[in-house]
Steps between C-alpha positions, in 0.01 A plus 500: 500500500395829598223507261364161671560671805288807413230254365474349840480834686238603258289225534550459888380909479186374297405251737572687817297764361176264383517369831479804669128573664358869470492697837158457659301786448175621623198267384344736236189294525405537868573882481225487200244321728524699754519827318150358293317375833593894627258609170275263562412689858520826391347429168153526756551869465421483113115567535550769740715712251300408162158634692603866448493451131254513281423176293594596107085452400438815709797720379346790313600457112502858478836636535396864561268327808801319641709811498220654692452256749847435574537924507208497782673263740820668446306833662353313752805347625679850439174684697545211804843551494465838530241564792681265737 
């Protein structure tokens, strides 16, 4: 008897528990939207920040050149820096 008893309970548990809905949660899809739509307006910014760099057809293959360019504006920016 008390094994048919414990039978029941477990399978009243089982079903109780199968029944049961999950907790509503935050909709992981709208936040997703809304977060991509917020790149897509700032993402106008993109051609702003890429026309300080130089495109890779006009880097200098020369490593010793590179050093030396990139060593120049480091003294300008140190000699601005330094007479304001």
């Amino acid at each position: 008897m008390r094994r048919f008893v414990a039978a029941l309970a477990g399978i009243a548990g089982i079903a109780w528990f199968r029944r049961r809905k999950p907790a509503p949660g935050p909709d992981r899809a709208e936040e997703l939207k809304a977060k991509l739509a917020e790149a897509r307006e700032a993402g106008d910014d993109r051609e702003e920040f890429e026309a300080g760099e130089k495109p890779i057809d006009e880097v200098p293959d020369d490593v010793e050149t590179r050093r030396r360019e990139v060593h120049d504006r480091a003294r300008a920016a140190i000699d601005d820096l330094q007479s304001e």
